[in-house]
N, C-alpha and C positions, 0 to 999 in steps of 0.2 A: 703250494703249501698243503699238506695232507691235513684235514679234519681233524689228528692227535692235537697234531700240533698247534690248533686254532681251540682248543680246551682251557681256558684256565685251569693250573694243578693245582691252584690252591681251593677252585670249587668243585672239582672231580677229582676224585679219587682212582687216580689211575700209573702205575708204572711200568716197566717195560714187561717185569715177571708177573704182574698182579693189577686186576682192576674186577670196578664194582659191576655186579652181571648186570646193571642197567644200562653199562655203557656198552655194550656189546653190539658189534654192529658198528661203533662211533670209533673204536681205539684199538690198535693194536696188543696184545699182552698173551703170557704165555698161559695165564689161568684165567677164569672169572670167579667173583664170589659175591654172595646172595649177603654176606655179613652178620653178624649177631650185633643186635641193639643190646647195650650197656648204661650202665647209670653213673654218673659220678659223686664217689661217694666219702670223697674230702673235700675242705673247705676251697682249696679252687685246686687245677690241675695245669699246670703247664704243657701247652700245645708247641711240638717243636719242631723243628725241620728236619732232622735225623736223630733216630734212633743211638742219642748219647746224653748222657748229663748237661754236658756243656756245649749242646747242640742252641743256634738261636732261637728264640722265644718267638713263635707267632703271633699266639693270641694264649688266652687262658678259658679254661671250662669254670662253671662255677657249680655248686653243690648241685645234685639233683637233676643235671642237664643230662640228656641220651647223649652216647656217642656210640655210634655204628661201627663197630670192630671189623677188620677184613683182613686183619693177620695180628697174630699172637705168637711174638717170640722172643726170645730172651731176657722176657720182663717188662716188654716194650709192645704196646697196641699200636696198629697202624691204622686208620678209620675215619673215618669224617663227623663234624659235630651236625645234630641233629636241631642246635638253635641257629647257625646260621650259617651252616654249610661246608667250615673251610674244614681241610684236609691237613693230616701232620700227627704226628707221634707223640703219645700220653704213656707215662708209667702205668702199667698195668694192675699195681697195686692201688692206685686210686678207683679202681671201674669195680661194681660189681653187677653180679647177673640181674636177669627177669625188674626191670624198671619198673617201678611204682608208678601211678596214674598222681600227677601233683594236686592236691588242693588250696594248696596259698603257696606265695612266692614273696620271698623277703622285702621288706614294704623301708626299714632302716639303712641308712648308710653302710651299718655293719653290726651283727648281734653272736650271740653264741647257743650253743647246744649245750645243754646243761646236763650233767649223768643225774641228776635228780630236779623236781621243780620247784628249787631253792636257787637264789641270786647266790649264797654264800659255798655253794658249791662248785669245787674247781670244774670250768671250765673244756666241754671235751673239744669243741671243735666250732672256728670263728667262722661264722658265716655272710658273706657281704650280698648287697642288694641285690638282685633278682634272682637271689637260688631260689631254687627251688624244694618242697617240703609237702610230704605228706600226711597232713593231721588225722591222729584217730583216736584223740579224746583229750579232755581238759582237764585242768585242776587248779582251782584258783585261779593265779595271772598265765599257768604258763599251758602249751600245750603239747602233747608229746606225740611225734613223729613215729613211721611205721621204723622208718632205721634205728629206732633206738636214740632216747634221750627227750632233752624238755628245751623247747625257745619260747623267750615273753610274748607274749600273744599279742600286743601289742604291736611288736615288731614285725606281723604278719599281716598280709593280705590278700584277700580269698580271687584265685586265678579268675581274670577277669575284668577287675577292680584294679583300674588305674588312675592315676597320680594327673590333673587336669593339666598341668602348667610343666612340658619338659625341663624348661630354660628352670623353672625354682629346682628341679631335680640336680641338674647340672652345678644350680649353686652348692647345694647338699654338699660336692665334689673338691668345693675351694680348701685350697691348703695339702690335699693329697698329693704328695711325690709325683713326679713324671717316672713313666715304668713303659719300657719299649715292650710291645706286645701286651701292657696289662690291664687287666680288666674289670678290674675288682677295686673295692674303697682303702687297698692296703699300694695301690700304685697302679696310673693305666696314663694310655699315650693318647694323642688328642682324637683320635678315633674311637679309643673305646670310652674316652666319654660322652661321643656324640652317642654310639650306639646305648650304652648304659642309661643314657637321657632320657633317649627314645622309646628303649623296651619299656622302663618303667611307665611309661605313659601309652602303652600299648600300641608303639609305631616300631613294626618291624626294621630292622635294617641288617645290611651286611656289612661285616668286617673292617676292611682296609678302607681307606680317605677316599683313593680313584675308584673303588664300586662305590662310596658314599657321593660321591659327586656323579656316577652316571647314575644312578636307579634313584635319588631322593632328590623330592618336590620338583618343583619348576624354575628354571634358569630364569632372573631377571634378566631384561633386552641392552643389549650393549648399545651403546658404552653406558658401563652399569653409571648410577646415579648414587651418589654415595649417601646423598641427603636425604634417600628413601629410604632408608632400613630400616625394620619392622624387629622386635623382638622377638625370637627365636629365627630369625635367618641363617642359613650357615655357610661361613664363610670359608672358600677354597683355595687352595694354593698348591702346589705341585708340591704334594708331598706330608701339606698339613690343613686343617681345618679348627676352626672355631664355629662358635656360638654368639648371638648377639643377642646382648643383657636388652639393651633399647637402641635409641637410632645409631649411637657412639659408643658402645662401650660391649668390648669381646670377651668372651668366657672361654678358656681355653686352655689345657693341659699341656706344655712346650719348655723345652728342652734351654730356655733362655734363664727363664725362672724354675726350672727343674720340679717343678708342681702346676697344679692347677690355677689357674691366677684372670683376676681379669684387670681388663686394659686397652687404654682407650683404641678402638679401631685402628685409626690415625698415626699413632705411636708404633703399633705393632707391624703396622703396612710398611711404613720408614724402615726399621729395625730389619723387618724379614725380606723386604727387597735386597739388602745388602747382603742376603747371604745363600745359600743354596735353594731357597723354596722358590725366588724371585718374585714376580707379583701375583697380585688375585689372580683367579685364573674361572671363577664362577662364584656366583651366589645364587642360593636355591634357596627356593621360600615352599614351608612345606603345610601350608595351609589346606590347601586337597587331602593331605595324608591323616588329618586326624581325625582319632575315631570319637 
């Protein structure tokens, strides 16, 4: 098996005609390129697998996130995200140039950008929890952003400054739609709420479930013990993960209940063995990881 081939595509950025000049040396391709960092600069951006509207959804970017450009064409960016790496195709009208340095990151489930710093003024652009935003000055509640416009200040909080308790975050999340690839408080799949948990509380993570079960915390020792579970554990299965409220009871975005929902471990275990994910397949306890 050559080296290409042994690359995840979804965390390199590389194809047959085009790849990133860091991978040079790793991947075959007929160009390299150095890429131009971009900002995202609506309320989220759909990340896709090909260059079409109704291409699948990977993941989504959220306000204010970089994404490294390595081709620009027919209204379509092709590039990798700079918060956690995956690769895939953004409308190029969501991106603009030269990236702001962020000062807070949205601290609310979901808030908005106001064209003025009045609550009674129509709303320009919704923005869900961990965007990102550059404050350069105050006025009353609200504060105004270099892109233009005003969010309650409240709603914000200064990069850095995380949220103690992931698992209360995750709650934040109950009630929101199941959304394949989504990542935001308007619909996200049972990965981006782990990850969404996580950032807010300043534990890095990537993407998909199978990188969420190999790079996060520590495998408990088989044959797992079910009577140990610790709140914030996360629970694996081929294909989906949860969250654990306390010793019995799972937090988790799935496609059963079509939103965010929790539910007794035990019930969920039943349920999901009988159907494609089959059984547990890990549980990681990610007590080493917090900052």
């Amino acid at each position: 098996m050559s080296r290409s081939r042994a690359l995840d595509r979804r965390l390199n950025p590389y194809r047959e005609d085009l790849a990133a000049a860091h991978l040079r040396g790793e991947v075959k391709a007929d160009r390299f390129e150095e890429g131009q960092d971009m900002q995202v600069v609506a309320g989220q951006l759909s990340l896709l697998r090909e260059p079409r509207p109704d291409a699948p959804m990977d993941t989504q970017l959220l306000f204010g996130e970089v994404f490294r450009v390595y081709e620009n064409k027919s209204g379509w960016a092709w590039g990798q995200s700079a918060q956690d790496d995956y690769v895939g195709y953004v409308a190029r009208e969501g991106l603009a140039p030269k990236p702001s340095k962020p000062t807070h990151s949205v601290a609310a489930l979901r808030t908005f950008i106001y064209p003025e710093p009045d609550l009674k003024t129509r709303p320009a652009t919704p923005v869900s929890m961990n965007g990102l935003v550059t404050v350069i000055a105050a006025k009353g509640d609200y504060s105004r952003i270099d892109r233009g416009g005003w969010i309650f200040t409240q709603h914000l909080s200064p990069v850095g400054a995380h949220a103690r308790d992931f698992v209360s975050v995750a709650q934040e999340f109950l009630g929101v739609p199941y959304l394949w690839g989504g990542r935001d408080s308007l619909g996200l799949d049972c990965s981006g709420l782990v990850q969404m948990s996580l950032e807010r509380a300043g534990i890095s993570s990537l993407r998909d479930t199978d990188m969420q079960e190999a790079t996060l915390g520590e495998a408990l020792p088989e044959p797992i013990d079910f009577t140990m579970l610790k709140r914030g554990d996360l629970v694996f299965w081929k294909g989906h993960v949860g969250i654990m409220r306390d010793d019995q009871w799972l937090i988790h975005a799935n496609a059963h209940h079509m939103r965010v929902a929790e539910e007794r471990l035990d019930i969920a275990m039943s349920r999901i063995a009988r159907g494609e994910h089959g059984h547990v397949t890990s549980i990681k306890r990610l007590s080493s990881l917090r900052s």
